[in-house]
N, C-alpha and C positions, 0 to 999 in steps of 0.2 A: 793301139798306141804302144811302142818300141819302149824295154823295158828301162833301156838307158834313159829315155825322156822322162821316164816316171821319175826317175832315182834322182835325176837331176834336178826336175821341179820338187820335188820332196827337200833335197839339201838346200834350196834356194827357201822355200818355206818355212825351211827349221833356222837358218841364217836371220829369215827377217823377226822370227819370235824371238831369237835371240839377244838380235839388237837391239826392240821392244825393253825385255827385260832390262838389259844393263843399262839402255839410257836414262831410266826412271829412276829416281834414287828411293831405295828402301825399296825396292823390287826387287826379290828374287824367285827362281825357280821355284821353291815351297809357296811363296805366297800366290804364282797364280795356279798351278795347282791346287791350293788351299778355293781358289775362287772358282776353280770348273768343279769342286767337292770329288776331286780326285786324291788321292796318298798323294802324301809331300815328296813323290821323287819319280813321281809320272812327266811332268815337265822337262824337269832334267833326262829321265832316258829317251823322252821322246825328243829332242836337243840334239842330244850327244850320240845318242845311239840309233836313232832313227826307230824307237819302238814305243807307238805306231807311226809308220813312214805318213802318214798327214793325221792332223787332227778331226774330228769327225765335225762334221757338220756344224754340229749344236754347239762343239766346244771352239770350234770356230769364230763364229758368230758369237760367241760371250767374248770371248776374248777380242774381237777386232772392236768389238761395242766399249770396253772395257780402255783400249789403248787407241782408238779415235779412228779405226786404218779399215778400208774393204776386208770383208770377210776374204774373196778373193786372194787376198795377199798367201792365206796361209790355207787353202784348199787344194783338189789336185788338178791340174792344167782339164780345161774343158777340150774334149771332143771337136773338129774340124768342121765344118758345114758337111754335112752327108754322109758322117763317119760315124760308124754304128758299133762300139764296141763290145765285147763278147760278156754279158752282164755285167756287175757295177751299177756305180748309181751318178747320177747328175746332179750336182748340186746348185737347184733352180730360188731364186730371189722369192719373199714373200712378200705382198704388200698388201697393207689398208683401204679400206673403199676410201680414196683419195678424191681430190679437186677435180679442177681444172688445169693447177698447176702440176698435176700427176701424183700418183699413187705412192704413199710416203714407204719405204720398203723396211719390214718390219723384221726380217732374217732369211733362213733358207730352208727349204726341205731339199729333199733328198730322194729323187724320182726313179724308178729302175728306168734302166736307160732298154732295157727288153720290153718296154710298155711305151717308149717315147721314140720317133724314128726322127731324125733330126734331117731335114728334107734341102735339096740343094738352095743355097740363098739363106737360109737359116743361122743369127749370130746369135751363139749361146750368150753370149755376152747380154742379149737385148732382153733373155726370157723373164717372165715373171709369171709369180701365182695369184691367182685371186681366187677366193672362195667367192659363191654366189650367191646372191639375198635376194629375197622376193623370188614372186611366181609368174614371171611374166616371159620369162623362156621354156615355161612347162606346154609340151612334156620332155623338150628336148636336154633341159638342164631344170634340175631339182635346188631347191634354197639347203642347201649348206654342200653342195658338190663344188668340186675344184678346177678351174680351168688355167691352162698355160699359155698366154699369147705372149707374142714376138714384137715390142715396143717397136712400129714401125706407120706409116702413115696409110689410108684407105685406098686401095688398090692401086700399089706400087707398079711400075712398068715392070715387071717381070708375071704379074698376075693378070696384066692386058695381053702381055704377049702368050701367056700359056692358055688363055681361053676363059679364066677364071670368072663367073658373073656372080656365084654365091659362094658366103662365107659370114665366120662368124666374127664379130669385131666388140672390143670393148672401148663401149664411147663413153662420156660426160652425158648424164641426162639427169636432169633436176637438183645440179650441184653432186651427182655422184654415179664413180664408176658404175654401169652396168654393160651388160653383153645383151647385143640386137644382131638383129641379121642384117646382112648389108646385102643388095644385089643390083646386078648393075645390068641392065637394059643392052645385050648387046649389038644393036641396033643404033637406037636412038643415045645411049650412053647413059639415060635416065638413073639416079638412084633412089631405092626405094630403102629405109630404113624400116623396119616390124621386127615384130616381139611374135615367138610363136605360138602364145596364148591368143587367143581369137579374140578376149575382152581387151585386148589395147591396139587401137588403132594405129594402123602403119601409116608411115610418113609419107608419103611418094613426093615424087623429084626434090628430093633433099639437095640441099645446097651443104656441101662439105667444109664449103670455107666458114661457115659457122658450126660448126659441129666439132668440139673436142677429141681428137681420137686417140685411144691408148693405144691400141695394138691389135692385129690378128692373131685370132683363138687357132692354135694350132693343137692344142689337145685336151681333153675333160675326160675330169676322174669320177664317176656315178656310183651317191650312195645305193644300196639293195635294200 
């Protein structure tokens, strides 16, 4: 990403914290400084002077929580579909083991983008984190490992047209997020929902229009 784009989405980020500040009365620079437990004039240079040209992450996310507005607003402009930038980090959404009405999103980490390849068709905008509970993905996912999928529905036309029959997907089961295998019969078009612990029985010819889907798992992070 061209440096001008940075600078520019930087002064556009520092612009909206600003206006934050001054529309609240009895807001100032020291106080929310005071509220990231930064020195009382971290706000203001980081404002005026662009130092640090974005907020990180974490101070982010307290602050957008803080004044009602997406984290977004004041992060650095995401990455392109299939645009791999030279280190850096991604700042990807986290969320609670959610409903059915989806996963309530609880802040952000901060991925190396050297460990994450953001693949054509892929909207950063869509991604999210979920850590993993239970042992019914072992041994391919372990209970407290992290996975990133792309809030999107179970085998999207660009995943029929590439050939796709397996993958992994985080669906609604028993009132709450988990990650199964989804595979799709490329023949008969059959899907078959399993867990790849052998003690839970796989679903076969799943019916999808009842089945909650969050997203395709496009990356997991394993504890050692």
């Amino acid at each position: 990403m061209r440096i001008e784009l940075i600078d520019a989405a930087s002064r556009r980020a520092r612009a909206r914290l600003e206006e934050l500040v001054l529309s609240r009365d009895g807001e100032t620079y020291a106080s929310v400084s005071k509220l990231l437990k930064r020195n009382h004039a971290y706000v203001q240079q980081h404002i005026t002077r662009g130092t640090p040209k974005f907020l990180s992450t974490e101070d982010a996310t307290a602050v957008a929580r803080y004044f009602g507005i997406p984290a977004r607003d004041l992060l650095p402009p995401l990455p392109a579909a299939g645009e791999r930038p030279q280190g850096g980090t991604l700042p990807v959404a986290t969320c609670a083991n959610g409903t059915a009405n989806g996963p309530p999103l609880t802040g952000y980490i901060e991925v190396p983008m050297d460990f994450l390849f953001l693949g054509e068709g892929v909207e950063t905008e869509a991604l999210c984190a979920l850590r993993v509970m239970g042992d019914s993905m072992i041994p391919t996912l372990l209970p407290g490992d992290y996975v990133i999928f792309e809030r999107r529905a179970v085998w999207a036309a660009e995943d029929r047209g590439s050939g796709l029959t397996d993958a992994l997907f985080v669906l609604v089961i028993g009132g709450q997020w988990q990650v199964r295998r989804v595979q799709c019969d490329p023949r008969s078009g059959a899907i078959t929902i399993r867990a790849d612990n052998a003690a839970y029985p796989p679903w076969h010819d799943a019916d999808l229009a009842q089945v909650h889907v969050g997203g395709r798992v496009i990356w997991a992070g394993k504890r050692l």
